[in-house]
N, C-alpha and C positions, 0 to 999 in steps of 0.2 A: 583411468587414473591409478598410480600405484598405490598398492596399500603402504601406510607407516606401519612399524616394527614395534610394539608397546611389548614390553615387559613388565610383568609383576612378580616384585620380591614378596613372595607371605600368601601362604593355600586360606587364610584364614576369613574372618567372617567379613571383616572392614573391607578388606582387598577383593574379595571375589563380588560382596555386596554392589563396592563401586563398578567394577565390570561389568554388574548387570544393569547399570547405569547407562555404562557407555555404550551398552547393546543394544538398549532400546534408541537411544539418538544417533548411533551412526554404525549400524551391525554388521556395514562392511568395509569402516574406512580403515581397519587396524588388522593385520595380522597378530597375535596374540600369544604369547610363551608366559608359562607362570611355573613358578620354582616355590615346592613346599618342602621345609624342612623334616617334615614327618612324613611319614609311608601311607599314607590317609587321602580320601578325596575331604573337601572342604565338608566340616561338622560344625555343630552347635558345643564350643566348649565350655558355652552357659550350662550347661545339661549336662556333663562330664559328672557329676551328683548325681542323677537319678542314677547312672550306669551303678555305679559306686553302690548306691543302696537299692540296685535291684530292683527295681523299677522299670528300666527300657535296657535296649540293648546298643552297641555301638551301628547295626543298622537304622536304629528308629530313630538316631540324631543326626545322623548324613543328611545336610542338606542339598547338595551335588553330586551327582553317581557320575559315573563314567559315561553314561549316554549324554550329559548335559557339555561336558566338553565336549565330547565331540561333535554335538551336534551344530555347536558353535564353532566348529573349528579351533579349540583350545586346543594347544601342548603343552600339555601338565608333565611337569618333572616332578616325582613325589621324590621324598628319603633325598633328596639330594638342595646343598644350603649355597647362596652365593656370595664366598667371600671373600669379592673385593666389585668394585666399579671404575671403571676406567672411565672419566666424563669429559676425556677430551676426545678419545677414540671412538664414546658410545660403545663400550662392548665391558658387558659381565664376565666373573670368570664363578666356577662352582668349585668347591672339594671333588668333583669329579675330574678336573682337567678340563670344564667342558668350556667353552668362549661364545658368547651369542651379543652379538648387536640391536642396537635397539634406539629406536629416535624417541619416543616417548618412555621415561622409566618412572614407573611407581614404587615407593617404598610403603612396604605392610608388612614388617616384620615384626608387629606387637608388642606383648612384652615376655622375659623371662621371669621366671619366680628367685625371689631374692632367699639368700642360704644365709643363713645365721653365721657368723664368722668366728664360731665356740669350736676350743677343744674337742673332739669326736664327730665333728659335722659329715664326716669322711668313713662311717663306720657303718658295717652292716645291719642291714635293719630301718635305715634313714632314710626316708623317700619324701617327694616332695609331690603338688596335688598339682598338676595344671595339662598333662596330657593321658590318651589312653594309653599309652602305655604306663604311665604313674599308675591310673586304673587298677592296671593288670597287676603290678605289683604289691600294692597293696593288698588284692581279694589271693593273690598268693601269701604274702603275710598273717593275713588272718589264720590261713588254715595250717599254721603253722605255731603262732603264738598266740595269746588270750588278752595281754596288757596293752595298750597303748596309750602315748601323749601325741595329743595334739598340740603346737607351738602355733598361737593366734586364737584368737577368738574375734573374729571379724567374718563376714558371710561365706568366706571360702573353708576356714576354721570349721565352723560349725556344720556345713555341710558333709566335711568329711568326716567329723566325729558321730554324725547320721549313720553314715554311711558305715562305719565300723562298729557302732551298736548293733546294727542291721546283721552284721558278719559274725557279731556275736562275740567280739571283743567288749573290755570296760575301760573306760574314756577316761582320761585325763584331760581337761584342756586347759590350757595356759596361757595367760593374758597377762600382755605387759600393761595395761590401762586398768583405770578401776570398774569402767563397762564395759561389756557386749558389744560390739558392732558401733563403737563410739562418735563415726564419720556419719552413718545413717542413724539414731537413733539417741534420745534423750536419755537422760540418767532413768527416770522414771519406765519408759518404754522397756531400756535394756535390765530393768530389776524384771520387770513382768518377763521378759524373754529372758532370762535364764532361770526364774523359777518354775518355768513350765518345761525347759529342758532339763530341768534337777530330777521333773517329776518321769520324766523319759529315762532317765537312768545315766544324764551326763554327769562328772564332776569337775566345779571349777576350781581354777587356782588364778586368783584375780593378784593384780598386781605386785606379781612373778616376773623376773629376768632372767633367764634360765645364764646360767655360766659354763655349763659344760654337760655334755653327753658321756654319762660315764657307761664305762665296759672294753673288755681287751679287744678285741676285733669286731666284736658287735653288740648291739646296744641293750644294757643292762638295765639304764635305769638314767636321771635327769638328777645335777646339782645345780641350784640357783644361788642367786649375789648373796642373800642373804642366809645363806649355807644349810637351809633346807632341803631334802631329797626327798626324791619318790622313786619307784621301782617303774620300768617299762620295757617291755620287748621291741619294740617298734616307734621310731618315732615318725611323726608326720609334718611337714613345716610346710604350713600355710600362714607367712610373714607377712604376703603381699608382694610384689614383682614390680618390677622395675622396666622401662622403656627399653628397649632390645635395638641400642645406636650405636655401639660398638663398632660395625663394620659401616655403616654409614660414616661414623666419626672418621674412620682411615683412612675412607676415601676424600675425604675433604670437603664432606657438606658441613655446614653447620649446625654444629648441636648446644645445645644447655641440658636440662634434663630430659630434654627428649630432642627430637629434631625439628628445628626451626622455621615454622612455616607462614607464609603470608596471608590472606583470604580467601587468596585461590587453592591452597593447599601446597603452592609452589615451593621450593627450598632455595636453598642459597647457589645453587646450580640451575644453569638454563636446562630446562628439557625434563627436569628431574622432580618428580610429585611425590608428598607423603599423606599416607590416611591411616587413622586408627591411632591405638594405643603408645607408639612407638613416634608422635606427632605431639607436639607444644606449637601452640595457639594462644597467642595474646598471652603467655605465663600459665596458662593453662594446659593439665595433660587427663586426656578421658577416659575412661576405663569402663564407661556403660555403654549400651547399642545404639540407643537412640542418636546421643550426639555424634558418634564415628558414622554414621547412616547418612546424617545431613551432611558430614565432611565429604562424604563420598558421590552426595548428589553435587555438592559444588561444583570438586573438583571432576566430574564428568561433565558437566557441561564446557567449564573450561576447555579441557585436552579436547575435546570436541570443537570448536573454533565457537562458542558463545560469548565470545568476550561482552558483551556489554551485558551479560549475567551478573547479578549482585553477587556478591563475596557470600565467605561464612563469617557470622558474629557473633559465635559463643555458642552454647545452648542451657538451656536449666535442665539442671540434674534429679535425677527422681528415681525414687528405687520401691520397685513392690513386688514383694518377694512372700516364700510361703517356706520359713523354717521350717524342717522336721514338724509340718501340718499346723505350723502358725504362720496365722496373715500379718507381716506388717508393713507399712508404707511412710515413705518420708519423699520430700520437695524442700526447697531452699533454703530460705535461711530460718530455719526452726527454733534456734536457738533466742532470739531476740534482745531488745538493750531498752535504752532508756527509751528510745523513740518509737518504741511500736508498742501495744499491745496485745495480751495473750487471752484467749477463751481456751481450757479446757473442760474435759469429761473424763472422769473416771469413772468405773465401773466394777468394783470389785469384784462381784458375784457372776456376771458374766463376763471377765476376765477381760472387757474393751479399755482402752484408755482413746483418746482425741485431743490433738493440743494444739491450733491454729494460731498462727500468729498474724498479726493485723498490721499495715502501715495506710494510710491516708484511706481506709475503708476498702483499702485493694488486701490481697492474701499474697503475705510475701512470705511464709513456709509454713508446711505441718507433719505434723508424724501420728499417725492411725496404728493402733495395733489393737488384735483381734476382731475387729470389725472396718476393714479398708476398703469398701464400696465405693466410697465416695473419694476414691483417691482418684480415678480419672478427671472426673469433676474440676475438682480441687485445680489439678494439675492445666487444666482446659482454663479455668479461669486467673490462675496465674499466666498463661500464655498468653491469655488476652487483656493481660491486664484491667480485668472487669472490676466495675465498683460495684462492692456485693452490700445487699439490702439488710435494715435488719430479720424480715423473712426468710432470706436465702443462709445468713448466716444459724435460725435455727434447724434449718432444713438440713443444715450440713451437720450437724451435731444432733439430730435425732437420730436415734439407734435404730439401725436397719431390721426393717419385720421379718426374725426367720421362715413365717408361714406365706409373705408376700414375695414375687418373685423382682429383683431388685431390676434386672433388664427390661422385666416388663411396662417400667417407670420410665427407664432411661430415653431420651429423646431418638430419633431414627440419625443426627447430625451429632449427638457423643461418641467418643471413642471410646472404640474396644481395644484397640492394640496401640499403644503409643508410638512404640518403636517404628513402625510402619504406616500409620496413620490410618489404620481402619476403621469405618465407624460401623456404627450397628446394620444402618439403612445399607452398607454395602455388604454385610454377609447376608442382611436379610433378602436382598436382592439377588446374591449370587445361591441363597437356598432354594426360592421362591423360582428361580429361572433356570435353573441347572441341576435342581433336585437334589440337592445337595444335604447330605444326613450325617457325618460324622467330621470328626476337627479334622484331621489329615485329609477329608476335602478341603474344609476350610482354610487349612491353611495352606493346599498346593492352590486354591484360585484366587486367597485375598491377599497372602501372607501375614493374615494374622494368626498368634502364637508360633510363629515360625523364628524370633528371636532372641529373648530372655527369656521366652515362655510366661512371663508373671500376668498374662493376662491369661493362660491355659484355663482358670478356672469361670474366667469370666464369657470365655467361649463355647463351654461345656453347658453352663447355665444357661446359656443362649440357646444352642441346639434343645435340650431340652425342653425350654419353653416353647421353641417352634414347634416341636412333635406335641405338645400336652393340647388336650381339649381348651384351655383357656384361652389358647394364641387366638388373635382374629384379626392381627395386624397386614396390612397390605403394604407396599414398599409407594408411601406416601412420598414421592417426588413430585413437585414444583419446580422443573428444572427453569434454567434460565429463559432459553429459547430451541427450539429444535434443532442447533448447530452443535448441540453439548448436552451428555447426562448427567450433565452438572447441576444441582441447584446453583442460588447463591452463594447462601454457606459455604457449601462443598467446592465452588471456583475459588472464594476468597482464602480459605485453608489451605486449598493447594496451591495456590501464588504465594502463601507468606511460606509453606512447608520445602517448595520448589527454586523461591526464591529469585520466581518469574519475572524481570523486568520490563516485558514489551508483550506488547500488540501478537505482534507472529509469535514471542515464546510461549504464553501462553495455549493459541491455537495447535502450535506443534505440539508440544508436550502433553497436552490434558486432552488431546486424541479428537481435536472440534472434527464433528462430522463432514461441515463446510468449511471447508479450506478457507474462504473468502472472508467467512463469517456474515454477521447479515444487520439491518439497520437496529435491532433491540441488542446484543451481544455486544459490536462494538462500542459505541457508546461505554456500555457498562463495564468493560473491561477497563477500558479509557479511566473511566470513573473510580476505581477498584485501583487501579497502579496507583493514581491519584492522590487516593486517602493513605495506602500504602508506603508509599513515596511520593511525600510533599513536593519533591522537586522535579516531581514526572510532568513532563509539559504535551500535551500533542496542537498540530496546529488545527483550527477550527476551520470549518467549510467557510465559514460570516468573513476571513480574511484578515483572522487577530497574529497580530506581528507584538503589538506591546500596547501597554496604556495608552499610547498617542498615535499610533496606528492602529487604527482598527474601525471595522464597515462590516455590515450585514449585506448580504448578495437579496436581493429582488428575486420577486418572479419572474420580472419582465428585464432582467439582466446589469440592471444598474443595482446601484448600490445608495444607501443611505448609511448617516453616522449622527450619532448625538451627542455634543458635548456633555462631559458631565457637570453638571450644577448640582454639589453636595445639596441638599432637604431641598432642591427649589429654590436655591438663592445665588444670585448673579450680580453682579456690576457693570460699571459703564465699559469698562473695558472690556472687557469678558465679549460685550454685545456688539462694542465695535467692530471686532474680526470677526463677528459673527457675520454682523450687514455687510463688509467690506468684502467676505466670500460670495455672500449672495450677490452683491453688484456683480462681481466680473462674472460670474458663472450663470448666466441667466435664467439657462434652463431648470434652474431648481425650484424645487419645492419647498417650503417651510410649514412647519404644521408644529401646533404647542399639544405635546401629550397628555394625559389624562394624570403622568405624573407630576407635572408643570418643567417638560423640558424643555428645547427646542431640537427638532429633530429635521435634517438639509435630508430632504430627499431626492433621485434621479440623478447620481451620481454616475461619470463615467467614470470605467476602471480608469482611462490613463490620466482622469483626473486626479486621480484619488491620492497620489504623493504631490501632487503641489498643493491638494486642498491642508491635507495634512500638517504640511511645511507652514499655509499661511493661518492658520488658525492658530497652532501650538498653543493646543487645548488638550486635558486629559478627554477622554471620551469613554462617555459608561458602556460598559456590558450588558446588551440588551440582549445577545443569541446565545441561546444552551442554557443548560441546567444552574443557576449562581443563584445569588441574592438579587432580588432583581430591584429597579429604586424603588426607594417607599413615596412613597402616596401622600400626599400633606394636603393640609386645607385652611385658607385667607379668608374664608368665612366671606368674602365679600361680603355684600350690604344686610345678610341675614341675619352674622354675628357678628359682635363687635368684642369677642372674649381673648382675653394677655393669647398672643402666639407666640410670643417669642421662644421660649422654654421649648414646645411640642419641633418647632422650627430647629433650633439647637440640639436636640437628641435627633433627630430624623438624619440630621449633617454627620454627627458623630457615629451613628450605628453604618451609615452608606459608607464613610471612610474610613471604619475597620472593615467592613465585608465587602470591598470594590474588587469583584474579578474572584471574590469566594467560590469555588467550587461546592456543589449539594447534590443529595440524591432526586431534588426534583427542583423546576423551579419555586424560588420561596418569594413572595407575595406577602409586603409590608406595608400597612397603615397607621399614622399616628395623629389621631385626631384633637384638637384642642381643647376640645370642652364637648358637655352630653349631645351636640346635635350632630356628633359622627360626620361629619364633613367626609372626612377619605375613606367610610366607609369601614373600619379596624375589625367587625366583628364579623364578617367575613372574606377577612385575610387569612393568610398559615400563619402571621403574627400579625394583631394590634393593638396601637395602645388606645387610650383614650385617658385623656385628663379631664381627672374630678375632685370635689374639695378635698377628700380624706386621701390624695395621691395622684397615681397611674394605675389606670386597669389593664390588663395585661390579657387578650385572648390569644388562646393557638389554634389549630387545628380548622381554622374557617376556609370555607371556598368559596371563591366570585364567578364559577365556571355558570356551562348548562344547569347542571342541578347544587342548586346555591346551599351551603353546608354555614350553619351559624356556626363558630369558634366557642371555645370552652373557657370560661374565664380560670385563667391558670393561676394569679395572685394579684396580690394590691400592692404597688413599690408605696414607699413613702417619696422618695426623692427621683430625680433623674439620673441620679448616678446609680442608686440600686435598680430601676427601672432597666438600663443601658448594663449591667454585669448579667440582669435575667435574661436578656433578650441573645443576649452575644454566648453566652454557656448553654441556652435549650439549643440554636443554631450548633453547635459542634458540636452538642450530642448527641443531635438529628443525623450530623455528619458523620458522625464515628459509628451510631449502631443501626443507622437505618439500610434500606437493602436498594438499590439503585431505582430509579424510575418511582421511590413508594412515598408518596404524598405525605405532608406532614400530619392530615389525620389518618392515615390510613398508619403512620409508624404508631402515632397513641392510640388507636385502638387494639393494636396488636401488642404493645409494651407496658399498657394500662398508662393512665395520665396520672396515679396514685405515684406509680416506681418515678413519671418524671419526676415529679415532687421532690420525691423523697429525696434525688440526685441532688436537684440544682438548691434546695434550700441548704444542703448540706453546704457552709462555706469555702471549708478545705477544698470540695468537689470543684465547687464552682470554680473558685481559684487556678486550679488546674485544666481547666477543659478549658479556661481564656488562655491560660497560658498556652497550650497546645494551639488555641485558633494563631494566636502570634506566630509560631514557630510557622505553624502550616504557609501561613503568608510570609513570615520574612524567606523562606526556602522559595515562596514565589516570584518573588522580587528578586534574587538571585538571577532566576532563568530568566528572567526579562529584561536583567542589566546586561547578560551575556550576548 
């Protein structure tokens, strides 16, 4: 087969990032040309600061050397920019005269740094912070002048004003806002982060508009609106940059503020992909690693032929970073309003602050400074939208022990590297197996800190704990099954991080050892897309086509089906087509189950659509993992106590959960009164009614070895009864791990944290709501 021609515009980190995307799924379907506007193999221009202040050099941020293209068969064009596209022809042209063709084109031209539009912008002396060669001119300016202004005080601002301390210049920086890094960081955070840079030797000039650069041919010194001045040799403009769509726009893609991209990454041209900084997404334009990273796994699977791949849908923004030797961290929306509530921590004497903000007991942003440990965390449970305890919320706001090592805490499934999804368990295994002793192993086999670096320190403290006599940790894996060194966790992470939507894409991508996969994996994979994607359907081995189609397959090759009769209750009709199947069909079987169904057994297959046709009955869901029916009890001649009510909830709870998907089967009893008729205290749920209510157990088993259930609370009514029973069921669904019983999830989750969830109303409220959702997306694929 011939190769396709891809082209990529932009040496930088989004654009080369994706490539190594497409390399791992298809390393030989593309012949490969990439055009960098700078004289460089592809660097970390997150790191362009350390260089600056002296720290590393321009080798130690290379993150592709020349052996990595070629070993890939890239042709890398450096120094040379392409400016135009031809997309009816498919052919590029460069400031070189050069013309190359291409059936797949990527745009990753980033962004440019935006120029102040003042009097003197054009004078010597004025350099701007975003490439090594800016670098280089600057650490020659130093050795030449002693004053400098920085224009910005935003993370790029401050970094270079590090950096020219470092050089031994004195700092001006100038801020059009009243704080510090006002996009990341609260009023309060950014007062603490510029008095610890005052104490470094910065100086600020807060809510300054500068008007002009004054001096004759080169720069003398800064006048601002309010006709204030200050003297400088040197300026620095670190404004912030702008989408680099200029030559996209000529060619006649579409742009807004950045260029305009679909899910897939695609643009307004056939053939034609953009990623990174230089991309708008939903009104959105990104400028951290982490989100260009996921754009760039999408769009590799795309250009790759995965179309039934999920899209990209946003990412949450998070930045943690280390000022001039201060930690601070920020996530979403930090800021907060009438509808959320805020816990802070301040700390004056140890220089921390912590400011969390709360919505429905989920974490919808926060900002850490001076002690940001707990920013992975944080960040890990805004991803997963977890309901955090009041435990967990002081856990998060205790002050981390400088003498205790923080890693040594952290679970082996936290991450270490966001940007990359590393977690602990996979450096500890690739040290543990590969012997592995300093970061720049770490990060050429995990890639983690190979990004933004803001996790460099948390990797460093890793390593070192592994060498210190305290480590005595092993690489605690419970993988799934022997087709994958995957745990759960880590399979379910990487389908939402991958944004796996099948069967095979999973096996492909996450490297299953069996190709095949095997009867524990699929299933749970099955299971996993599932909860994932409410709408993921697969078809069952039992012969489920829809609610009124559907049969369990025999041992002996026929098939039976059960009408569903919600709690056990029927009528004459109902019964009539029930007898009127079994007349014409002789050979069947009938038998009433232990649920009170009726259940046609020794069905032939090419029965099986007339029996269907003549009944036009829903039929329950007896095969696989669901809600399975509950268990009633008529008391016959024993008891003579009200059934009606136990009858009536048993109907209502079957016809919200019919065809529920669960991580195990779940096993319901609702009995009417103390003499346990159906048996409730060793179900995974039962009720039992008593005069002061409903008693409510979970956690019971009716197996080999029979498990009493845990009495979990007392409803007053049947409707509070019926909101408990429906919200522990999807939150069994949402946190438990495939195949794990319901007391095996509350022993491992404690049955206190259930509690704590489902009493909570808002909680509740929300976990029905989601069971809804989960079911009407199912109902969907069944009307289809």
């Amino acid at each position: 087969m011939e190769k396709q021609k891809l082209v990529l515009i932009g040496n930088g980190m989004a654009g080369i990032n994706c490539l190594e995307e497409i390399l791992k799924l298809q390393p030989n379907h593309f012949d490969i040309v990439v055009f960098g506007s700078e004289p460089h193999y592809n660097y970390n221009r997150i790191l362009l600061s350390t260089v600056l202040q002296g720290g590393t050099k321009v080798e130690d941020i290379t993150l592709h050397n020349r052996e990595w293209y070629e070993n890939h068969n890239i042709q890398l064009y450096t120094g040379e920019t392409v400016i135009s596209v031809d997309s009816k022809t498919k052919v590029v042209m460069t400031n070189h005269n050069r013309e190359v063709s291409y059936d797949k084109l990527i745009f990753a031209t980033g962004s440019v740094p935006f120029v102040l539009p003042i009097p003197g912008a054009d004078k010597e002396g004025v350099v701007n912070f975003r490439t090594i060669e800016d670098c280089h001119k600057i650490i020659e300016i130093s050795e030449k002048y002693k004053k400098a202004a920085v224009i910005g005080g935003g993370l790029l601002g401050l970094e270079a004003a590090r950096g020219l301390l470092n050089l031994g210049m004195k700092v001006d920086v100038i801020h059009i806002a009243s704080n510090l890094m006002e996009r990341q960081l609260d009023p309060t955070a950014a007062k603490m982060l510029q008095l610890e840079l005052e104490c470094q030797g910065m100086n600020f000039l807060l809510e300054k508009a500068t008007e002009e650069i004054i001096g004759d041919s080169k720069v003398e010194g800064l006048r601002f609106k309010d006709g204030s001045t200050i003297e400088a040799d040197a300026v620095i403009m670190a404004v912030g940059v702008r989408p680099n769509v200029q030559m996209a726009k000529e060619s006649g893609i579409e742009t807004n503020r950045a260029i305009l991209v679909n899910d897939y990454l695609q643009t307004s041209v056939p053939d034609i992909y953009a990623v990174g900084e230089c991309v708008e997404h939903r009104g959105m334009v990104y400028g951290l690693v982490k989100p260009l990273y996921e754009q760039g796994r999408v769009l590799a699977r795309h250009i790759c032929g995965q179309l039934d791949s999920k899209g990209y849908n946003g990412s949450t923004l998070s930045t943690q970073l280390k000022i001039s030797g201060v930690d601070v961290f920020s996530v979403g929306h930090f800021t907060g309003d009438d509808t959320t509530k805020t816990i802070t921590q301040f700390d004056q004497l140890a220089s921390t602050y912590k400011k969390i903000v709360f919505k429905d007991d989920k974490i919808l942003g926060a900002v850490l400074f001076g002690d940001t440990k707990a920013g992975n965390r944080i960040l890990d449970m805004i991803n997963k939208q977890k309901v955090i305890t009041d435990e967990e919320k002081a856990l998060i706001l205790q002050p981390s022990n400088p003498f205790a090592s923080q890693v040594a805490l952290m679970e082996q499934t936290d991450l270490i590297c966001n940007c990359n999804g590393v977690t602990k368990g996979t450096i500890l295994e690739a040290c543990q197996m590969q012997n592995i002793t300093t970061i720049e192993e770490v990060k050429k086999c995990t890639k983690a800190s190979s990004a933004c670096g803001g996790c460099k320190p948390l990797v460093t403290d890793l390593l070192t704990y592994i060498q210190s006599e305290d480590f005595d940790e092993k690489v605690k894996k419970v993988t799934l099954c022997s087709c994958t060194t995957l745990t759960d966790e880590e399979l379910v992470a990487q389908m939402q991080l991958s944004q796996l939507t099948s069967v095979a894409e999973v096996i492909k991508q996450l490297n299953w050892l069996n190709e095949d996969g095997c009867s524990t994996c699929l299933p749970a994979i099955q299971y996993y897309l599932g909860m994932i994607y409410p709408e993921y359907e697969v078809e069952q081995q039992s012969l489920f086509i829809n609610e009124r189609k559907n049969a369990t397959l025999q041992s002996d090759g026929t098939y039976s089906i059960t009408p569903q009769m919600y709690g056990g209750l029927t009528n004459a009709e109902e019964l009539r087509k029930i007898a009127n199947v079994v007349s014409k069909y002789q050979n069947l079987q009938v038998a009433i189950t232990s649920e009170q169904r009726i259940t046609l057994m020794g069905i032939q297959k090419r029965h099986l659509e007339s029996i269907w046709s003549e009944l036009d009955l829903p039929l329950s869901s007896t095969y696989g993992n669901t809600v399975q029916n509950i268990k009633t009890c008529i008391g016959e001649t024993v008891c003579t106590c009200e059934k009606h009510q136990a009858l009536e909830l048993a109907k209502m709870l079957e016809e919200k959960t019919d065809y529920l998907v669960t991580p195990y089967r779940v096993k319901m009893g609702i009995s009417a009164c103390m003499h346990n008729g159906a048996g409730s205290t060793t179900k995974d749920i039962g009720v039992i009614q008593v005069d002061r209510g409903w008693e409510i157990y979970v956690g019971g088993s009716s197996g080999r070895n029979t498990r009493s259930g845990q009495l979990f609370c007392v409803a007053e009514t049947p409707s509070e009864a019926y909101e408990m029973i429906i919200s522990f069921i999807q939150y069994y669904r949402e946190t438990a791990k495939y195949a794990e019983r319901t007391w095996e999830w509350i022993d491992r989750i404690n049955l206190l944290h259930v509690r704590e969830v489902l009493f909570d109303e808002e909680l509740r409220q929300q976990l029905m709501k989601q069971l809804d959702l989960d079911q009407s997306q199912h109902k969907k694929v069944l009307a289809t």
